[in-house]
Each structure stands twice: as structure tokens, then as C-alpha cells.
DOROTI-831974 format. One record per residue: x, y, z negated of N, C-alpha, C in turn; residue in one letter. Coordinates in steps of 0.1 Angstrom, whole numbers, plus 5000, padded with zeros to 4 digits. Layout:
BEGIN
XYZXYZXYZa...
***
This chain:
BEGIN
490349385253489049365246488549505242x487149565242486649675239487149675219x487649785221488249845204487649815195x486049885199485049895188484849735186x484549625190484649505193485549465179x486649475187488049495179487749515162x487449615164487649655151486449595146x485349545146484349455144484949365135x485549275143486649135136486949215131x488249265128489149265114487949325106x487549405104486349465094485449355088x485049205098484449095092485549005085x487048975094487848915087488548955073x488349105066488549155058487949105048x486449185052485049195041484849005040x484348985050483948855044484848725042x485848735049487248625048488248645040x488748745033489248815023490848825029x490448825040492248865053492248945046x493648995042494349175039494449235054x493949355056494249435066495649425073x496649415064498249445075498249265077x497349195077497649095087497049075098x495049135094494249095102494449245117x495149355113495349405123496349425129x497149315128498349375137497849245143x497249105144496949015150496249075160x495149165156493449205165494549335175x495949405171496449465180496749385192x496949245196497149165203496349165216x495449215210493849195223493649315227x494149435223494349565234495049615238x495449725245496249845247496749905241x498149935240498749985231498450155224x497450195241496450295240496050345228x495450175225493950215215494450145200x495750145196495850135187495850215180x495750335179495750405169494350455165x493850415180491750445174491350315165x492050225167491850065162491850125141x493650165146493350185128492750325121x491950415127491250465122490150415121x489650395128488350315126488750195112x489250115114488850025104489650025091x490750125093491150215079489650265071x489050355080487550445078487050385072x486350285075485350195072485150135059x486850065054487550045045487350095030x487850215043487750315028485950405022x485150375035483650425031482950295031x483350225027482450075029481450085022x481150105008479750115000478850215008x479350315010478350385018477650365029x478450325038478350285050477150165050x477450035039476249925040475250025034x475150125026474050115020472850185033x473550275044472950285055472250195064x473450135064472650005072471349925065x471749905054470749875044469349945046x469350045046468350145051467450105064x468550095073467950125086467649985093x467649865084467549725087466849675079x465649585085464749525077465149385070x466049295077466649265067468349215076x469349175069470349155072470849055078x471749045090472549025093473048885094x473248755097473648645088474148575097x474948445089475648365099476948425112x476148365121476648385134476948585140x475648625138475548725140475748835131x476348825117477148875106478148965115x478848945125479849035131479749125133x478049145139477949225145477249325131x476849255122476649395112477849505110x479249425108480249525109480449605126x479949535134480049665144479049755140x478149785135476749885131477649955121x478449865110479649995103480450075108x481349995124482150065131481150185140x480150175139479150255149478650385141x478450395129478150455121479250535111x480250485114481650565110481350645118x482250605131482450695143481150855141x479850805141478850895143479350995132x479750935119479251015102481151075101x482050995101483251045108484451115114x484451025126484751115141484251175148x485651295155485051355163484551335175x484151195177484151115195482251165194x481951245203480851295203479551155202x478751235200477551075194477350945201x476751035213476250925226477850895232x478250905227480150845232480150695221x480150775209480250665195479350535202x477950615202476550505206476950405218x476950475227477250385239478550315240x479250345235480750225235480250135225x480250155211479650035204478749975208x477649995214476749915217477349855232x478149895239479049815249479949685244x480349725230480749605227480449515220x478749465224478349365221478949255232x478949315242479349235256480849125253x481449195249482349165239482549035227x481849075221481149005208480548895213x480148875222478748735232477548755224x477048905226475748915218475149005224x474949005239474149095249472549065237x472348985232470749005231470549085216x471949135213471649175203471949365206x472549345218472249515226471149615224x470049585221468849695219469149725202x469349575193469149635180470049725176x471549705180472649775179471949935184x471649955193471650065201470350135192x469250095187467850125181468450155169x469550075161469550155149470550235146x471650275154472650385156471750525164x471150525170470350585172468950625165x468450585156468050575141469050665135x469950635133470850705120471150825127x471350885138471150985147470151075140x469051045143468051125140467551145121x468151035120467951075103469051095092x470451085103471451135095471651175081x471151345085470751425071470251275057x469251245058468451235045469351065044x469950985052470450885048471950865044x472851015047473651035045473451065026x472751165022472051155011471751054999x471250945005470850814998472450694998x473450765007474250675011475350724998x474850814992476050874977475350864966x473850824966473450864959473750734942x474250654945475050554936476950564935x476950514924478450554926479350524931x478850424937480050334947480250404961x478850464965478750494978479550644975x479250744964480050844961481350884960x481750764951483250764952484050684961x483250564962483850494977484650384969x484850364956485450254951484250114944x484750034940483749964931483549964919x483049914914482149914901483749904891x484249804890484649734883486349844882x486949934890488049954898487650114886x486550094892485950274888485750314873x485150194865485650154851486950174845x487750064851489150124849489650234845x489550294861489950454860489850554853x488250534845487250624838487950594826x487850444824488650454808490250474805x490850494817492350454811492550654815x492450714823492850824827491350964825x490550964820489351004813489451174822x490351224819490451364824491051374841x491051244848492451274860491351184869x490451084865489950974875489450994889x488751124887488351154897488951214909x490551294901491651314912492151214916x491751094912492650954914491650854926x490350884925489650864933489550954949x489851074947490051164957490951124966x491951134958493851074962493350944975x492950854961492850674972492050714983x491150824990490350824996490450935013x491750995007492651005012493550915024x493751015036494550935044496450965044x497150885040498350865033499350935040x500250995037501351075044502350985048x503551055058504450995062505751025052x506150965046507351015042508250925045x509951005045510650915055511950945041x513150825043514150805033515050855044x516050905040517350955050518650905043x519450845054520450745050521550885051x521850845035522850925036524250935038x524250845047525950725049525750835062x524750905068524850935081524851105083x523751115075523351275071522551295058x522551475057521551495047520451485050x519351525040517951575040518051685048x518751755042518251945050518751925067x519851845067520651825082519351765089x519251685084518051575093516751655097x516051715084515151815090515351925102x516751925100517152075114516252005126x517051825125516851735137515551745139x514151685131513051695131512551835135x513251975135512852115141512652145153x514152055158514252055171513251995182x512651905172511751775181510351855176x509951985173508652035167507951915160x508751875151507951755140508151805127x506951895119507151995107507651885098x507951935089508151895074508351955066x508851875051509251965042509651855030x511051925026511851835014510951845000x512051744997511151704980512151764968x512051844957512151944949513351844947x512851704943513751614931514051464939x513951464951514251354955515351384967x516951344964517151454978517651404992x516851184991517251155004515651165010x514651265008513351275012512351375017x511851345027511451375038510051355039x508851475039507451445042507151485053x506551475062506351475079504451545075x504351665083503551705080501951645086x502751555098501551415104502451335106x501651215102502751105107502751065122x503651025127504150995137504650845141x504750855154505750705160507150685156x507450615146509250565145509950625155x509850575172510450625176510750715182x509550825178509850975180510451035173x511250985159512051025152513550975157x513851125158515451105159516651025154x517150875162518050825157517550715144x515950685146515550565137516050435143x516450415153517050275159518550265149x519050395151520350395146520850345128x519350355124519250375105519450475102x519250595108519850695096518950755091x517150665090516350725087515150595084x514750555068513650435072512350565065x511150465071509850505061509650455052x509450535039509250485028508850615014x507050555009506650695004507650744990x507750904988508450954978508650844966x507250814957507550744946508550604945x508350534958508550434958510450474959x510750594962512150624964513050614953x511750664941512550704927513050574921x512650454928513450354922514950324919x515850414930517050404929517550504919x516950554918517250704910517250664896x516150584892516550514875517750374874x517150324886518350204887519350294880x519850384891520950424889522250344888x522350234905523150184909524750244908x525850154901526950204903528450134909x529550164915530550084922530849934916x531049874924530949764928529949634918x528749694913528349624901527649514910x526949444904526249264912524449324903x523849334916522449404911521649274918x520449284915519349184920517949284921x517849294934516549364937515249204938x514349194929513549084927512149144929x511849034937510749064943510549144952x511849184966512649224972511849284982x510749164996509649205006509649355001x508949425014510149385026511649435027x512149515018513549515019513749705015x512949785016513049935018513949985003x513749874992514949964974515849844980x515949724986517149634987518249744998x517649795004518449915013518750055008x517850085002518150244997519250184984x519350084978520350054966521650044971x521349964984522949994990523350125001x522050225002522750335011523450394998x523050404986523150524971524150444969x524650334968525950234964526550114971x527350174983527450114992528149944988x529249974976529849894971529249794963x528349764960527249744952527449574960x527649534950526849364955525549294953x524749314961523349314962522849174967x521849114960520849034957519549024956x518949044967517449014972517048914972x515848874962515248774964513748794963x513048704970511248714972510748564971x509548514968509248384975508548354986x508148474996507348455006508648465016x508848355022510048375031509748425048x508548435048507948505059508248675056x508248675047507948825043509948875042x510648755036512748805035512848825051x512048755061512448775076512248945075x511448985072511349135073512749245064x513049185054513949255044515449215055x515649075061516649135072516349185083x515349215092515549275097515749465095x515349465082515449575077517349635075x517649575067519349545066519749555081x519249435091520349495103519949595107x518849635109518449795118519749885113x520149895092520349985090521849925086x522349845092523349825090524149785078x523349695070523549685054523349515053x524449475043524649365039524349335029x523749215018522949205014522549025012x522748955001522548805003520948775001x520548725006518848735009518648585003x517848534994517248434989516048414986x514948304991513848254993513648184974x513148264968513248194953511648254944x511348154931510348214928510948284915x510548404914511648474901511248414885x510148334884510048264872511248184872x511348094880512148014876513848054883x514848124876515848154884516848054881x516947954874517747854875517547724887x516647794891516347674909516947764919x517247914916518247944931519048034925x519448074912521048114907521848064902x523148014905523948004892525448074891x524948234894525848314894526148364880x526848424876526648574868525648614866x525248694856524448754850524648904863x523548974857523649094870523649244856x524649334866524549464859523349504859x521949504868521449564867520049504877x519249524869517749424881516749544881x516449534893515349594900513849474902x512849534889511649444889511049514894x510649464911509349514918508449424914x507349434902506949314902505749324907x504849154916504349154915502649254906x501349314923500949384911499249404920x498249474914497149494916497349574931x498049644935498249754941497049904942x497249864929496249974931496450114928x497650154930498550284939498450304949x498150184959498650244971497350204981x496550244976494650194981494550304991x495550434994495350525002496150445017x496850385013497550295023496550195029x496050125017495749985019494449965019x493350035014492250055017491649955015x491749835022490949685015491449665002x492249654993492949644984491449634974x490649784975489949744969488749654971x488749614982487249484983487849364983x489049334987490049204980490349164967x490449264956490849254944489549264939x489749144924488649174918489449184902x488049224897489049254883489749124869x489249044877489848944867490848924869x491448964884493048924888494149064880x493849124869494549234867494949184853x494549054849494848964840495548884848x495148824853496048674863498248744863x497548854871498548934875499948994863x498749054854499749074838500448974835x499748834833500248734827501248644836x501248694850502348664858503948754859x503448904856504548994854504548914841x504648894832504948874812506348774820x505748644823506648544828507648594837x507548694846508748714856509848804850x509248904835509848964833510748954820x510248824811510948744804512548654810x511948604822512948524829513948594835x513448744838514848814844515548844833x514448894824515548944812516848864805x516348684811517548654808518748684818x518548724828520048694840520748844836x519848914828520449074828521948984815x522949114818523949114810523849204799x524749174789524549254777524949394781x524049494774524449604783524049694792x523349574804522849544817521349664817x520949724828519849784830518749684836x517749714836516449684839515449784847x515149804854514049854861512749814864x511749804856510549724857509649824863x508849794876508049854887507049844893x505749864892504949834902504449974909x503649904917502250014924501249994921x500849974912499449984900499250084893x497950104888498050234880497250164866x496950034866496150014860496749964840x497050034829497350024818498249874817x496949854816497349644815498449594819x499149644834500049604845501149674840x501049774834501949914835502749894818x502250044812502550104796502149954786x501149874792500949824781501449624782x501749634790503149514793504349564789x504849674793505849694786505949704771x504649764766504849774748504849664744x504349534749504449384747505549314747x506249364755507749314759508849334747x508449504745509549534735508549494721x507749444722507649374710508149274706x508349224720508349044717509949034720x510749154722512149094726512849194720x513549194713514349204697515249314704x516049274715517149324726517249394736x515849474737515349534748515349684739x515949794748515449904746515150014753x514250064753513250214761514150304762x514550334776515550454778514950564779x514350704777514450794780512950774781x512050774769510750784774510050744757x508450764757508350754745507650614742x507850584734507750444727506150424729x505350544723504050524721503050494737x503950574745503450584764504250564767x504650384770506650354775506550394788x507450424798507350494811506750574816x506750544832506250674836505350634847x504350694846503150634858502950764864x502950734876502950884888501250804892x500750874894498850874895499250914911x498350814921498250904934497551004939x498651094946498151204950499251334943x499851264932500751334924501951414935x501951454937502951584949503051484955x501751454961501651404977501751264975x502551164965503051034966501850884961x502650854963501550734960501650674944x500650614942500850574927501850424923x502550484914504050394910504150394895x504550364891504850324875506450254874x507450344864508250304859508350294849x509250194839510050204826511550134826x512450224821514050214826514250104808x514649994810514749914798516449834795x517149874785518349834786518749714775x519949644777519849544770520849574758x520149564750521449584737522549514736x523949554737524849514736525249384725x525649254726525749174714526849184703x
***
């Protein structure tokens, strides 16, 4: 199937069907060439991420919009108008392939308008590129509601935080250290002219100066190397997994801290649990690639008396449930999927998950509470709720008044993460 086509659908099943992107394109990879996948995800990465702008063009250059049936094809005029405002695929390259894949689409009769108003935006580029920033959505590229947020919770940083999300995401890679080091592994990456460069404070990690195919990395079949960005690394690092303790990584999908807990502590008796069990198929296949064992359970972490009745655990790793709105450099729909009422729904779902683990923790026992949010509510200000409301909980290494630690994306390169290390008072 022609690309631009391609990317048509998932850009409609996104926007208007509220598909998340890492489903709707690895399906729409189905109907091409393995070729053109990687024009697939720029394109509708792009789009994604300039979407306000992008309609308000169209907007412009159409008398009126789009509807029903023929709705699809408005998002091919977005994929047509990237390309032109975008990429470097020269114009009448952009023009004439999109307007080829109406053929595509079953909308030959809609061939002239496609082609009359990409060609339009040609000639008036300049002054509609202009009108297309001239609001703030189209400026910043986020929404209304997202952009608020930002403005009020980070006042001096929002606009690096909007730069960051708008941004296309680095490769960073985890290196098993059952196999080799960081600095060893990079020799490997020299050899293969794949740049990089280590991380000051993280020392199983590896930034690739483009990202790359898995398996043009040296010995990724083998495990001695997963992808996974810097922040999301430092999870182990507060864990601070130790011999032979019984840990529970919760909220586990797809498996990347259920593996780095057991490369840092091999002895470690580990417990992954998620409740999308579509999503634990991924966390083993993650484990066999890398050779790690690991009891995998289909459970909802509210309720842990419907799939534990073990021991209490040394130590829990809460990925909890979250906005994602860290990792919008990744995810890019994130923000036309999410709305802001769900940053409540969502808090009031962490409160519950994070009450009920607190019971399986042992006296003593660590806590790791975690998202990829940046948003207050999710983060610093659930936690100061927590240690209000639970007598037994205490703030390791951080200040009471700002509990943890929120890494803002873009922060040395990583994505946005939030921690607070919480321990249980001995009885």
C-alpha cells in the first residue's frame, strides 16, 4: 500500500478513534515494505507532534472541512503538508506521491482537491506558515489544557519542557552487565562506526548518537544489551536491589526494570506483575532474550490478595500507572489522547495502588514510587498525601517540602521521570 496512504489511517485512527500510536502503527506496518517503515514513522510521528499547526493550515486553504467518509483524506492533506513544511523529499515529490495516494484511499475523485490545495500551500507557504504559530497551540505544538499545566507548575523551565516534547527522542541503550561493561561495549559500538557516548552517573548506559536497528547492535540477540532511555534506568539505582531479597516490580509491562533488577541482582527473587496480560507476553519475552528468570503474574495491583499470598517483599518497585507525560517526545499522541480530567482519574488510581502495596512492603522494606509524568498532581504532590496519611512511611534522602525527584524532559538528554525512595518504619 502507498505510505503516504498509510500514514493517512493511523494519523485518522489516532486523531479521531483515539488508537495510541504504538498500536495503530505497527498494525498499518503490516501493509508495506519493510522499506518504508521508517518514512511511515516519521511521517506520522511529525504530524503528531505539529498537529495544531498543521490543521490550522488546512483550515486556511479549505473552504470548509472534511467529513464523514472522506475525513481520511483530510489527514492525508496533514501527511502532504508535513512532508512539504518538514522533509527533505523535494516538493513536487511530497505533491505527487500524496496526491497518488488517493488511489489508495478509493478517492480518485478527490485527486484534483488533494493536489489544488498542497499546491496552494506551495505558493503561499511563507504567509501560512506564519498564521499556523500565530496561536499557541500551533506555536508550541501542545494543547490548551497540557500547556497550562506546564506554565503553572514549572513557571521558569515550561518552555524547555515544551522544546524537549517536540523533540525527536534519543536512543539509549542498557548494557548487561553479567556480559560486559559500558566503556567495553562502546569499544564494540566503535568498531561498527555507531558514535556514542556514556552517562556521568549511570554506569550500565549508553546514548547512540542516531538511533539505530536492534540488530545492528552488536550481540543484542545475545542480551548483553536492551533499549531503554537513561531516566527510566535510575530506577534500579534507588531500588537499590540487594542478595537474595523477594522484590516485586508492579506494574511490570513490558519488563525493561523487571530485567535491569535482576541483571544489578542476579540473586534477587523477582516478581512481576501487570494486568494487561497481552502486554506480561512482552515482559517474557523480554526475560528470555536476556536470559533472566522471573515469576510473571497477570494481577490488578489494587487488589493483591486475589494473586499473592506470599511474604511480604523487601522491596517494591511502583511503576505506577500515569499521564505519560514525560515521554510525549516518544509518544507524541499522548498529547491528543489525554485529556486533562484524566490527571485526576489517574492520581486517584495511583492513591489506591499505592496504599495497597504499602501493605505487602515489610517492616523496614523499601519502596520505589515512579512514573513518567511531570505533572505535580501525579508526582511531589501524591507523595506529600501519602506521607500524610500513613504514620509509617518515611522520605529517604530528599526534602519533605519537594518529596522526590522529577527529571523534566530533555534533562541530559533523558526523558521525563519522577522519583521518591519511601521506607517503611520499622515496628
Amino acid at each position: 500500500m502507498n505510505v503516504r496512504a498509510t500514514a493517512a489511517n493511523v494519523i485518522f485512527q489516532v486523531v479521531d478513534k483515539g488508537v495510541s500510536l504504538s498500536s495503530a502503527l505497527p498494525a498499518a506496518q503490516q501493509s508495506i515494505h519493510s522499506r518504508d517503515y521508517a518514512l511511515l514513522q516519521e511521517i506520522c510521528f511529525g504530524v503528531l507532534r505539529y498537529l495544531p499547526r498543521l490543521e490550522s493550515i488546512v483550515k486556511e486553504l479549505m473552504d470548509k472541512p472534511l467529513k464523514g467518509k472522506q475525513r481520511v483524506f483530510h489527514h492525508l492533506l496533514l501527511v502532504g503538508i508535513y512532508q512539504i513544511r518538514f522533509m527533505r523529499i523535494p516538493d513536487h515529490a511530497a505533491v505527487g506521491e500524496t496526491v497518488e495516494a488517493t488511489k489508495a484511499l478509493k478517492g480518485p475523485r478527490l485527486r484534483g482537491l488533494i493536489n489544488a490545495v498542497l499546491r496552494n500551500y506551495q505558493r503561499n507557504k511563507d504567509g501560512l506558515d506564519t498564521i499556523a504559530v500565530s496561536h499557541d497551540a500551533g506555536k508550541y505544538g501542545h494543547p490548551g489544557w497540557l500547556l497550562k499545566i506546564l506554565r503553572q507548575s514549572y513557571p521558569e523551565q515550561w518552555e524547555q519542557v515544551v522544546e524537549a516534547n517536540n523533540q525527536k527522542a534519543p536512543m539509549w541503550l542498557r548494557v548487561n552487565q553479567k556480559y560486559i561493561s559500558a566503556p567495553d561495549y562502546q569499544s564494540l559500538l566503535n568498531e561498527q562506526n555507531i558514535d556514542s557516548r556514556l552517562h556521568e552517573h549511570l554506569p550500565n548506559a549508553i546514548k547512540l548518537a542516531a538511533p539505530c536497528d536492534v540488530h545492528q547492535l552488536p550481540h543484542f540477540e545475545e542480551g548483553w544489551i536492551s533499549v531503554q532511555d537513561g531516566a527510566a534506568q535510575l530506577s534500579v539505582d534507588y531500588l537499590a536491589p540487594q542478595p537474595g531479597e523477594q522484590i516485586l516490580d508492579c506494574c511490570a509491562a513490558p519488563g525493561g526494570k523487571t530485567a535491569h533488577i535482576l541483571e544489578r541482582e542476579p540473586t534477587a527473587n523477582v516478581i512481576a506483575i501487570d494486568c494487561d496480560n497481552k502486554r506480561l507476553q512482552r515482559v517474557k519475552e523480554n526475560l528470555n532474550r536476556l536470559n533472566l528468570e522471573a515469576s510473571v503474574i497477570q494481577g490488578d495491583a489494587r487488589y493483591p490478595e486475589q494473586w499473592w499470598h506470599g511474604n511480604k517483599f523487601d522491596r517494591i518497585l511502583l511503576d505506577a500507572p500515569c499521564s505519560a507525560t514525560g515521554v510525549i517526545r516518544r509518544h507524541p499522541d499522548i498529547k491528543w489522547l489525554r485529556r486533562a480530567e484524566d490527571i485526576e482519574q489517574l492520581s486517584l488510581l495511583q492513591k489506591e495502588i499505592l496504599h495497597a502495596m504499602w501493605q505487602q512492603l515489610k517492616s523496614g522494606g523499601t519502596m520505589v514510587y515512579a512514573t513518567c509524568s511531570v505533572t505535580p498532581q501525579e508526582n511531589k504532590d501524591q507523595i506529600s498525601r501519602f506521607l500524610a496519611d500513613t504514620p509509617d512511611a518515611i522520605l529517604v534522602n530528599s526534602d519533605p517540602n519537594s518529596p522526590g525527584r522529577q527529571i523534566l524532559p530533555g534533562e541530559d538528554d533523558m526523558d521525563g521521570f519522577y522519583y521518591a525512595v519511601l521506607r517503611k518504619q520499622e515496628s
